[in-house]
C-alpha positions in Angstrom: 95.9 125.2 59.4 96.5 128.5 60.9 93.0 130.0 59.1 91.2 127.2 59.7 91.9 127.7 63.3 91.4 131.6 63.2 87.9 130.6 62.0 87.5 128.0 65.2 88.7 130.5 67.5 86.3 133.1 65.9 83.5 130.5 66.2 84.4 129.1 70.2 84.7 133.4 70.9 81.2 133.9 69.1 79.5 131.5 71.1 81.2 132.7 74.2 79.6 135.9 73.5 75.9 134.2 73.3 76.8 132.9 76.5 76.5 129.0 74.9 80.2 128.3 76.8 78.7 124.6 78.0 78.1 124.1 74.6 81.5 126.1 73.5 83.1 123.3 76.0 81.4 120.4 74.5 82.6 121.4 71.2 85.8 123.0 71.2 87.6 121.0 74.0 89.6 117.5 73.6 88.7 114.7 75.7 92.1 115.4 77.6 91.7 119.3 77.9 92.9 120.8 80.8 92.5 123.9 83.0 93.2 126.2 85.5 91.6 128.9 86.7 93.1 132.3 88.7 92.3 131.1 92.0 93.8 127.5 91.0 91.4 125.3 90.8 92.1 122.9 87.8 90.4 120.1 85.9 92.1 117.7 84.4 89.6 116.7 81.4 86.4 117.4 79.4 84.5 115.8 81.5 85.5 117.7 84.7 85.2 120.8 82.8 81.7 120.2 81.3 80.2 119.0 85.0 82.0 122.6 86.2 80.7 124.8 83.5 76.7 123.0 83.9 76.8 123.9 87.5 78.1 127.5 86.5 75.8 128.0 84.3 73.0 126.8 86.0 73.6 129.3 88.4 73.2 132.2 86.4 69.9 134.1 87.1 70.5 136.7 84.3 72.8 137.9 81.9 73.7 141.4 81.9 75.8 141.5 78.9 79.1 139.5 77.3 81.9 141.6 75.9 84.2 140.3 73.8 87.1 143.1 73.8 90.2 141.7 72.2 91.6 138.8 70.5 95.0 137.4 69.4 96.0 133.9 67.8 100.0 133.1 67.8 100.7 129.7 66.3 98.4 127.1 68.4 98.5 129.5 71.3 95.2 132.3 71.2 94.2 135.0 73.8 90.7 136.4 74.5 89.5 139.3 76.7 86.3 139.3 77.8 83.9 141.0 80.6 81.0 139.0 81.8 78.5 141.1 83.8 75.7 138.6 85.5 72.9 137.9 88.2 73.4 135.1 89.5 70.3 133.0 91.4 71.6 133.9 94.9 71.4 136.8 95.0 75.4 138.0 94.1 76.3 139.8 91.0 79.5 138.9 88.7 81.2 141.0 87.4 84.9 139.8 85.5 87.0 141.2 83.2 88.7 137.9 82.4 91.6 136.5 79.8 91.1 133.3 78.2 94.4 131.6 77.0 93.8 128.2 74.5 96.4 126.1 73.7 95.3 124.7 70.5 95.7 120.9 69.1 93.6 119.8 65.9 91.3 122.2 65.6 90.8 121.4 70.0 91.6 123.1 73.1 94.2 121.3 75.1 94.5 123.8 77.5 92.8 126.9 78.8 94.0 129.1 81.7 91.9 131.8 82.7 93.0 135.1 84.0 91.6 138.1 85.9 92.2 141.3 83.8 
């Protein structure tokens, strides 16, 4: 199991990277995923997290660039560092140098926390 899930993790990360993370979301996450991110704010199910990330999304002018820096899988438990550089459509620019942590289930996300890095 712990390949096949190296491969997932390698696939959610490379879609990540194309900036596809609504359709990462739809296809990595278990109906029951949760989250939180580092100022707190949680949701407590696909659902939640799908309606979140359209409305992020959606609010992205332009993409700058995606950088994938590090990975690192431990059992059902995997880490991901990336930077995200974008225009957004109001104007602001984004900027984060964030770390994903995925609790894994089944070849699905369970959990995901995200981190400022």
């Amino acid at each position: 199991m712990e390949n096949n899930l190296q491969q997932i993790f390698a696939d959610k990360n490379a879609m990540v990277k194309l900036g596809q993370v609504v359709e990462a979301t739809d296809k990595f996450f278990a109906e029951n995923a949760t989250t939180m991110d580092h100022t707190g704010t949680k949701t407590k199910n696909k659902a939640e997290m799908l309606e979140k990330m359209r409305g992020f999304a959606g609010s992205i002018k332009t993409v700058n660039g995606i950088t994938l820096h590090y990975t690192a899988l431990n059992g059902k438990v995997s880490f991901a560092e990336f930077t995200f550089d974008f225009d957004m459509q109001d104007g602001s620019k984004i900027l984060w140098h964030e770390i994903i942590r995925s609790v894994w289930e089944d070849g699905k996300i369970i959990e995901e926390q995200y981190f400022t890095a």
